[in-house]
C-alpha positions in Angstrom: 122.5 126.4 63.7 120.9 129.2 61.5 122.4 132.3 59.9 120.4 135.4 59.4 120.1 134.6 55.8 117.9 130.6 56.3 116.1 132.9 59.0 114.9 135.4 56.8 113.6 133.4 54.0 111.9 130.8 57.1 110.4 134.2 57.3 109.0 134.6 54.2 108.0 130.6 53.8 106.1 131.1 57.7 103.3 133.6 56.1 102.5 131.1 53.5 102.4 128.1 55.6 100.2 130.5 58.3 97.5 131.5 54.9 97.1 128.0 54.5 97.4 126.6 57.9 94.3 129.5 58.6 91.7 127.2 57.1 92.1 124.6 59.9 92.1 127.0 63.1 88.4 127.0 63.5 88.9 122.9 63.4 90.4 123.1 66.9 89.0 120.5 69.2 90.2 123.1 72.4 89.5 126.6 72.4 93.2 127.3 74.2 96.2 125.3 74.1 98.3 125.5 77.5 100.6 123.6 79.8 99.4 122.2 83.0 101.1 125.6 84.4 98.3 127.5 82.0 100.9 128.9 79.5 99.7 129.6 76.7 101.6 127.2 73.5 102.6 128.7 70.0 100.6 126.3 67.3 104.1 126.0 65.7 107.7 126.1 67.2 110.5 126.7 64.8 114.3 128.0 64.7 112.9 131.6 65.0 111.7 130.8 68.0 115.1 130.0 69.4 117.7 132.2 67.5 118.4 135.7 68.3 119.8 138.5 66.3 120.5 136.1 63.5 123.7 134.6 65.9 122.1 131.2 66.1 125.7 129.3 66.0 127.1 131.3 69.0 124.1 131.5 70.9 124.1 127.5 70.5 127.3 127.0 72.4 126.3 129.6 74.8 122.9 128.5 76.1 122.7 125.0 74.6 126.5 123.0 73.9 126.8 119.4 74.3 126.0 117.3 77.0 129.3 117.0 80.0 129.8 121.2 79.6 128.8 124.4 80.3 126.0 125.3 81.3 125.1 122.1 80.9 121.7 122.3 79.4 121.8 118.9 77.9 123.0 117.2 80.6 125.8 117.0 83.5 127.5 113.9 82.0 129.1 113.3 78.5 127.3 110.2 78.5 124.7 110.4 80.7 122.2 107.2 80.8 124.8 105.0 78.1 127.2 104.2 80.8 125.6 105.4 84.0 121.9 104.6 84.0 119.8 106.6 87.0 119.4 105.4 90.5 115.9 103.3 91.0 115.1 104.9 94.0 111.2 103.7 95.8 110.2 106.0 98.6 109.7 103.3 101.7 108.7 104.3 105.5 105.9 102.4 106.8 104.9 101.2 111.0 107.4 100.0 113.0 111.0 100.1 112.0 111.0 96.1 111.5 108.3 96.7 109.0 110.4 99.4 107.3 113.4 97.1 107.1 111.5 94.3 105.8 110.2 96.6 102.9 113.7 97.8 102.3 115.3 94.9 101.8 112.2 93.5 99.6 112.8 96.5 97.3 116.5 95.5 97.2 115.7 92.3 95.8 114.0 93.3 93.1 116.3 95.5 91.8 116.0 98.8 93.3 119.2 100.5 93.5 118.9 102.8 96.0 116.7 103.6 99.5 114.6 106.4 100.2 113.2 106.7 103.7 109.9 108.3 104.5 109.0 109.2 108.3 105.6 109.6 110.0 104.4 112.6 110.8 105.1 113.2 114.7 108.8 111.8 113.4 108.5 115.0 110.7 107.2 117.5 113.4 110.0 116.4 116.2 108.0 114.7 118.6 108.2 111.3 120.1 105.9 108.3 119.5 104.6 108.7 123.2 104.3 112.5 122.9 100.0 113.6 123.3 100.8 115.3 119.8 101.4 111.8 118.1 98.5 109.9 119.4 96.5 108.3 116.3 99.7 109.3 113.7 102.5 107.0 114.7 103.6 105.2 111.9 100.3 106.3 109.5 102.6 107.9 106.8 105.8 106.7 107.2 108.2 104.9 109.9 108.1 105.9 113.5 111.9 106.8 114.5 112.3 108.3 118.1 116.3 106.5 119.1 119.3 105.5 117.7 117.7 102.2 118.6 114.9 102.4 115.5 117.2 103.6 113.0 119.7 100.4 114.2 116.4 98.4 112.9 115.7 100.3 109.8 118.9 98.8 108.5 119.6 95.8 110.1 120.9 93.4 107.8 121.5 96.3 105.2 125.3 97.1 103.6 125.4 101.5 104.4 128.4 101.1 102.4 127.3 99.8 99.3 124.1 101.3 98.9 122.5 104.8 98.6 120.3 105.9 101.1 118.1 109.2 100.9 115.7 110.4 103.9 112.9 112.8 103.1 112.9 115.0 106.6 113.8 118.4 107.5 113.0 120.1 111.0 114.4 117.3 112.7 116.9 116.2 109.8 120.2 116.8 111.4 118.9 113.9 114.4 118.0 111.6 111.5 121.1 112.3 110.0 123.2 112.1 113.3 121.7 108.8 114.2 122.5 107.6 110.8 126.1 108.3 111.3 126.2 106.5 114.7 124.4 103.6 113.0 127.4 103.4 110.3 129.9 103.6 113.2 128.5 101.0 115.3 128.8 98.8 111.7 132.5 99.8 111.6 131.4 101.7 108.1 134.0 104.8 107.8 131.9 108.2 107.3 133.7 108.7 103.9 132.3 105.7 102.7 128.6 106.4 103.2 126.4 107.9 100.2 123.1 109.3 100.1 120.9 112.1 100.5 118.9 114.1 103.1 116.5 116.7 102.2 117.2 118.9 105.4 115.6 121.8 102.8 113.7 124.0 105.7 113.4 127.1 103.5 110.8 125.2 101.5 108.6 124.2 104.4 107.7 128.2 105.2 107.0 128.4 101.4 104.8 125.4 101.4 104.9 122.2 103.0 104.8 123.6 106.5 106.6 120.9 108.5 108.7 123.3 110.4 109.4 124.1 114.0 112.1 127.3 114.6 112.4 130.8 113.0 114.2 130.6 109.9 117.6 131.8 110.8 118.4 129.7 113.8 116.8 126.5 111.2 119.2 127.6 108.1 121.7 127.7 110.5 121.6 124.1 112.1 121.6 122.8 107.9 125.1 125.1 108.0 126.4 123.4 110.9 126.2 120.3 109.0 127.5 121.3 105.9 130.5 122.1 107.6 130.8 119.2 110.1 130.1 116.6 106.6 132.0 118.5 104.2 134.7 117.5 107.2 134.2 113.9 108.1 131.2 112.8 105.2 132.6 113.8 102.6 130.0 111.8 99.5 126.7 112.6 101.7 124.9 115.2 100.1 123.7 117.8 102.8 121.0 119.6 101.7 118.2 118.3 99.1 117.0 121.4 97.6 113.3 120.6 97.2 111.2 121.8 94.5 108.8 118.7 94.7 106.6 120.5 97.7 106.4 123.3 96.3 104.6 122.1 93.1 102.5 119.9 95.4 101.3 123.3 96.8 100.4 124.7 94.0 102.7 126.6 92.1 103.5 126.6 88.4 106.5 124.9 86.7 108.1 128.2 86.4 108.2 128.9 89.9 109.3 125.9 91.2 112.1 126.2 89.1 112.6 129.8 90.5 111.7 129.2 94.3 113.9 126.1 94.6 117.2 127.6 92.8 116.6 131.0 95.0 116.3 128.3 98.2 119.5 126.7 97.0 121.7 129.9 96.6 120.3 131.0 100.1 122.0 128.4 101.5 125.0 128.7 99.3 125.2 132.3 100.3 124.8 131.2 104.4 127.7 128.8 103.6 129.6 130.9 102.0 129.3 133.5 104.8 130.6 130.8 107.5 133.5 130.7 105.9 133.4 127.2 103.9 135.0 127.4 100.1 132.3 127.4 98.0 134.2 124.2 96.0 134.6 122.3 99.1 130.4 122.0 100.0 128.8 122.8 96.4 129.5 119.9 94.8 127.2 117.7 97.8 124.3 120.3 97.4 121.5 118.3 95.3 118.1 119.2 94.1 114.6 116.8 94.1 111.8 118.0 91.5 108.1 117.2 90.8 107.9 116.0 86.9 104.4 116.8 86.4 101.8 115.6 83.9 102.8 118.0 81.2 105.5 116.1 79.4 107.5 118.7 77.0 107.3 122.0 80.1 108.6 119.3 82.5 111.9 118.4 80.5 112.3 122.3 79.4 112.3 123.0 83.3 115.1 120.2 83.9 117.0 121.5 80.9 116.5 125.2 82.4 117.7 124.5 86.1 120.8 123.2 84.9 121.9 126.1 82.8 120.5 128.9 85.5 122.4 126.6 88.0 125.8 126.8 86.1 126.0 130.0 85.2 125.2 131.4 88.8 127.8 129.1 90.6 130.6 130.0 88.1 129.7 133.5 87.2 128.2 135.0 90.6 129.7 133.1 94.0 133.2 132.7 91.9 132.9 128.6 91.9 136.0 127.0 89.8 135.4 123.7 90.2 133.7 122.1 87.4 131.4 119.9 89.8 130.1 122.9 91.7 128.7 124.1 88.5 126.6 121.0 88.1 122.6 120.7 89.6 122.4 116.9 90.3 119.0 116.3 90.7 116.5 113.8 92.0 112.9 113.3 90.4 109.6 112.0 92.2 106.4 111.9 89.9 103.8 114.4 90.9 101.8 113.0 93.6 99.0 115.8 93.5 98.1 114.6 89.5 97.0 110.9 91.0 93.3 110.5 91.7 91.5 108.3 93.9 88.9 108.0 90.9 89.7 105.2 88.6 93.1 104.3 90.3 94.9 102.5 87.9 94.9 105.6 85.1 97.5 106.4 87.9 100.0 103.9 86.4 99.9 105.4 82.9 100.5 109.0 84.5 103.7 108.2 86.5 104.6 106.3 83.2 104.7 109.6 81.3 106.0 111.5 84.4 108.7 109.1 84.7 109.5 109.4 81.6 109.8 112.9 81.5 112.4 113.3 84.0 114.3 110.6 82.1 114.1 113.1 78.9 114.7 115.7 81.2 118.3 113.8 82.8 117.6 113.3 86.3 120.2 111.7 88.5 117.4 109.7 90.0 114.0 109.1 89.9 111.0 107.9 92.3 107.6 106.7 90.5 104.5 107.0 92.7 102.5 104.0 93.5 99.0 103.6 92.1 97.0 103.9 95.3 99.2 106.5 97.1 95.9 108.9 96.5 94.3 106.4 99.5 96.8 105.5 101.8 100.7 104.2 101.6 101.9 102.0 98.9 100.8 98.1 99.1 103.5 96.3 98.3 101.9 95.1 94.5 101.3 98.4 93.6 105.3 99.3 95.2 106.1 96.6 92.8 104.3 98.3 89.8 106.1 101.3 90.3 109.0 100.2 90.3 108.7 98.0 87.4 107.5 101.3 85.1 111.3 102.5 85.7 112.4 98.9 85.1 110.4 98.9 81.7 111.6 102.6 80.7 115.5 102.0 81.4 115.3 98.8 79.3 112.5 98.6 76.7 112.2 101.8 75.3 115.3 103.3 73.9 115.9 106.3 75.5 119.1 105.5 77.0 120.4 104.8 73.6 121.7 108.4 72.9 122.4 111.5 74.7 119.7 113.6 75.2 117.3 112.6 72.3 115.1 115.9 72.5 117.8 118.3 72.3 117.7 120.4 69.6 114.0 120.5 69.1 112.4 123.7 68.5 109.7 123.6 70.9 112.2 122.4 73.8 114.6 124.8 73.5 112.0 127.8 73.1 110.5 126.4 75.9 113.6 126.1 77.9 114.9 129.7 77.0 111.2 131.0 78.2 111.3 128.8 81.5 114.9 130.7 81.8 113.7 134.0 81.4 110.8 133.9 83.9 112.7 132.6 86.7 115.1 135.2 86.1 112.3 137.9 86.5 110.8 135.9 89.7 114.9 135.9 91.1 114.9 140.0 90.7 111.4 140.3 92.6 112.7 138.0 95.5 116.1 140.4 95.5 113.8 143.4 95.7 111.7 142.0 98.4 115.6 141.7 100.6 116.3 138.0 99.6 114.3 134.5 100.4 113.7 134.7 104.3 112.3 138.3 103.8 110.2 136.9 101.4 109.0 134.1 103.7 108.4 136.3 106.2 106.1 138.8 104.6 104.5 135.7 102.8 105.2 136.6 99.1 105.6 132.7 98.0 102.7 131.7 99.9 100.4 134.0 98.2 102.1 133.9 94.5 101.7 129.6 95.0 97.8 130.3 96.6 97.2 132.8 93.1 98.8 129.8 90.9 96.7 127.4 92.7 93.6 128.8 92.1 94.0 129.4 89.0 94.5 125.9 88.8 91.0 125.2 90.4 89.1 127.3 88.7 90.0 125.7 85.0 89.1 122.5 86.5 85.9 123.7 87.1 85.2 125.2 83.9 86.2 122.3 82.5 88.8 124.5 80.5 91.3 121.7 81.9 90.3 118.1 82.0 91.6 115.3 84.5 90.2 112.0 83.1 88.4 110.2 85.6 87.6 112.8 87.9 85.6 115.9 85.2 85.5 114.3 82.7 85.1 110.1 81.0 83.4 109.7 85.1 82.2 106.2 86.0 79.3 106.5 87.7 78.3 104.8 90.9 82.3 103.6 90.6 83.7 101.1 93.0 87.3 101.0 94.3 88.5 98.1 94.3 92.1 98.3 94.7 93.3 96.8 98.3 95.4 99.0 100.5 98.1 99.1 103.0 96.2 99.4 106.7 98.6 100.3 109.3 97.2 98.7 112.7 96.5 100.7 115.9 98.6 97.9 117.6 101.9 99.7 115.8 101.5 102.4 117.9 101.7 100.8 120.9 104.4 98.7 120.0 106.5 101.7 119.1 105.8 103.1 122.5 106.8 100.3 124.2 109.8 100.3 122.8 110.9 103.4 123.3 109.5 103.4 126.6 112.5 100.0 127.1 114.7 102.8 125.6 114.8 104.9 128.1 114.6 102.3 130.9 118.0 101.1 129.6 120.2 103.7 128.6 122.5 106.0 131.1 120.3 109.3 131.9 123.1 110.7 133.4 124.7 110.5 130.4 121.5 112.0 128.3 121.5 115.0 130.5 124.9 115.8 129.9 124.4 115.4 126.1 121.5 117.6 125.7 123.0 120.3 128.3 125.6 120.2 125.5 123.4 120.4 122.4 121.8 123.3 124.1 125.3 125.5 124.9 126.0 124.9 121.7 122.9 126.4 120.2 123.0 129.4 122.5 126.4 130.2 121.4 128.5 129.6 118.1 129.1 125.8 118.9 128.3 123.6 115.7 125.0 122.3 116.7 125.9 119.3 114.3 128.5 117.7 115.8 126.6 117.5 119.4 123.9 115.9 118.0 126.3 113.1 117.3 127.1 113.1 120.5 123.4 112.8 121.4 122.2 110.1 119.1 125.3 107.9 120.7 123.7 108.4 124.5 120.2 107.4 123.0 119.0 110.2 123.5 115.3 110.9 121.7 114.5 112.7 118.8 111.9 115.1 121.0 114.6 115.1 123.8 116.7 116.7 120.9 114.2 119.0 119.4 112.9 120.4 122.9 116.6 120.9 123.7 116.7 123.7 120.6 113.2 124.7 121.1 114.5 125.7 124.4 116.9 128.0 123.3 115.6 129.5 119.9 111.9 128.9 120.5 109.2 128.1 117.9 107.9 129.4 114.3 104.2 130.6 113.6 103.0 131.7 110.4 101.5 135.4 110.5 97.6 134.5 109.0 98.0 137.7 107.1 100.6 136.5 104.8 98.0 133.9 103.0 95.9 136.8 102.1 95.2 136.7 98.6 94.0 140.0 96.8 
């Protein structure tokens, strides 16, 4: 902390230091020093660039404080990593569910602490394994789930009550998430005992991963409908994933995924709130999953940022007054756009500093990409790898030893203030365009992520902006050597033949009635949630489910004129 007096003679000293420092400037071995979200860095950082109006003191326990309180920009526990180390959590999906379970329980034994499910793609679009749209894709990018019957599989064997599970899906997430429940009940495992997280973050596929399949209101209001039916019965899930991750994968700058995924996240508060539910009963099970990208010191400023724009918007404008519903848990996943099918194994030493960086930056938990995820899913040594780089930060390094090790530094905290500032100005253009879905609709994040991206592409070609391996240090004529996970055409069938025994078995009496049921409740004010339950306990499918909405609230297609980029 500075008064106006150590400020002014910093001042003075700065104009000296610059005379002298002058001599070196044409020594620069890069014409422009930026971040991996091309913004421009100061060549030195220093309490000027963090105090204002000579106030440092009280603009210190205003913006910055201590780690454990408001706004929490150094952390959401007193004692963050000391005492509560973050969850090891390996993103696993792969074939048949028996494969899936198999890789599960591997991860488990070597010390992961938490599950994280990925699903293939006709799984992620709502269609079943024997659907025409899933011929060639069942089981290529994650597990294949179509009935209560594969999920039953995916965690046979496996404890729901003692272990975190997180499922990356969102369309289609409140059937992954009912089948879940009915796989707890069939275990006897009480609702209020089961922890874990589903992304169910559909704003966010319109924006940028595209793995959507109804308008935007009826889909923000089936993640409503389970907020209220879990903040009811499931009461440590946490409903909604606010994901930031896909939008960086798009494309955007680290400033705007910061901004888009808050903005996503009070949409949803907002619809909640509208329903009727107390902000302090859902808030505190709303998470948040970021990209930590490759440029170390923006990465933890963005972390550090989120928190505070988090806490002061939850206390400040929707009137929250519970301490947790000021708090932005967060999960972390390495950037999986930074790894390069040239010279694979630089990959390792990337997600190392990624990692790391969300560590700095006080995730609640983190996912480190395998080496060879560039070429096709992980291989269970390079799984291993992966896993062991979190293994070797937690318990070699040192960082857990205090609190927040880079608080305080100049160039952080300028750099969180600026990160705060800019998502601020992107939150005012999103109000003026009539709020997020608006803003979808007209296609302002798609073209402002296309413009980032571009940008992006361009300084790559240049060669302004290096990626070792790929425009630059080249190996010539290089060979890949690395072996990877193949996943057989004979999955496919296999999963089809199941499901197929599925339906041969189960009462389709019953399955009519269900869906007739799922669809009243869509066409009226019925919680959609709740009768998917329902649903998942007659076997019904996952399309069966989908087609049932579809039927009702029809489907979503992108206007091509909102990708137009001037």
């Amino acid at each position: 902390m500075y008064n106006s007096d150590n400020l002014n003679e910093l001042n003075k000293r700065l104009k000296t230091w610059d005379e002298t420092a002058t001599r070196f400037r044409g020594k620069a071995w890069r014409p422009k020093m930026m971040t991996v979200s091309s913004r421009e860095i100061n060549e030195l950082y220093t309490p000027l660039d963090v105090a204002q109006d000579g106030n440092d003191s009280q603009r210190f326990w205003e913006e910055i404080g201590l780690p454990g309180e408001f706004p929490y920009t150094r952390g959401i526990h007193h004692t963050m990593y000391r005492t509560k180390p973050w969850t090891i959590r390996q993103f696993a999906g792969m074939g048949t569910p028996a494969e899936t379970n198999q890789r599960f329980k591997y991860i488990l034994e070597q010390g992961g602490t938490g599950l994280s499910t990925a699903f293939d793609l006709p799984t992620l679009m709502g269609y079943d394994s024997d659907s025409p749209n899933s011929l060639g894709e069942v089981g290529k990018c994650g597990v294949a789930v179509d009935t209560l019957a594969d999920m039953e599989t995916i965690f046979d064997g496996i404890d729901l009550a003692e272990v975190s599970v997180s499922m990356t899906i969102n369309s289609p997430a409140s059937m992954i998430m009912a089948m879940y429940l009915v796989v707890a009940e069939k275990k006897g495992i009480p609702f209020d005992k089961l922890r874990g997280t589903l992304q169910n973050d559909i704003l966010k596929e319109y924006i940028a991963q595209k793995e959507y399949i109804y308008p935007p209101v009826p889909s923000v209001r089936l993640i409503i409908d389970m907020i209220e039916y879990c903040t009811d019965h499931v009461p440590q899930w946490n409903t909604v994933s606010v994901s930031g991750y896909h939008i960086r994968e798009a494309g955007s700058t680290a400033a705007q995924e910061l901004a888009y995924t808050l903005a996503d996240g009070f949409a949803y508060i907002e619809a909640a709130i509208d329903r009727g539910i107390d902000v302090d009963q859902f808030a505190p099970r709303i998470s948040f999953f970021f990209n930590s990208h490759s440029d170390f010191f923006e990465e933890i400023a963005k972390f550090r940022a989120a928190r505070r724009i988090f806490a002061k918007r939850m206390r400040d404008k929707y009137g929250a007054k519970n301490p947790k519903s000021w708090l932005l848990r967060f999960h972390t996943q390495t950037a999986g756009c930074s790894l390069t099918a040239q010279q694979p194994e630089n990959n390792i030493v990337r997600t190392a500093i990624q990692a790391l960086a969300g560590v700095l930056g006080g995730t609640q938990s983190l996912h480190t990409n395998s080496m060879d995820e560039t070429l096709a899913l992980p291989s269970e040594k390079a799984a291993l790898i992966a896993l062991r780089t979190q293994q070797v930060i937690m318990h070699e390094t040192g960082v857990t030893n205090t609190v927040d090790p880079l608080g305080g530094s100049y160039f952080i905290e300028a750099l969180t203030n600026e990160m705060e500032r800019e998502a601020e100005e992107i939150f005012a253009e999103i109000d003026e365009r009539g709020g997020v879905i608006p803003a979808i609709e007209e296609g302002y994040f798609q073209r402002e992520i296309a413009r980032a991206a571009y940008r992006h592409q361009n300084e790559l070609e240049s060669g302004e902006r290096i990626i070792v391996g790929v425009n630059d240090f080249v190996i010539e004529d290089e060979k890949i050597e690395i072996p990877v996970l193949k996943i057989d055409a004979s999955t496919e069938r296999e999963q089809v033949a199941s499901l197929h025994e599925i339906k041969q078995r189960r009462n389709a009496g019953e399955v009519e009635v269900m869906l007739d049921k799922l669809r009243q409740a869509a066409a009226t004010d019925g919680n959609t949630f709740a009768a998917m339950v329902d649903c998942a306990r007659a076997y019904c499918t996952l399309q069966e489910m989908c087609d049932a909405l579809r039927q009702v609230w029809g489907e979503w297609s992108e206007s091509p004129h909102v990708m137009q980029v001037s």
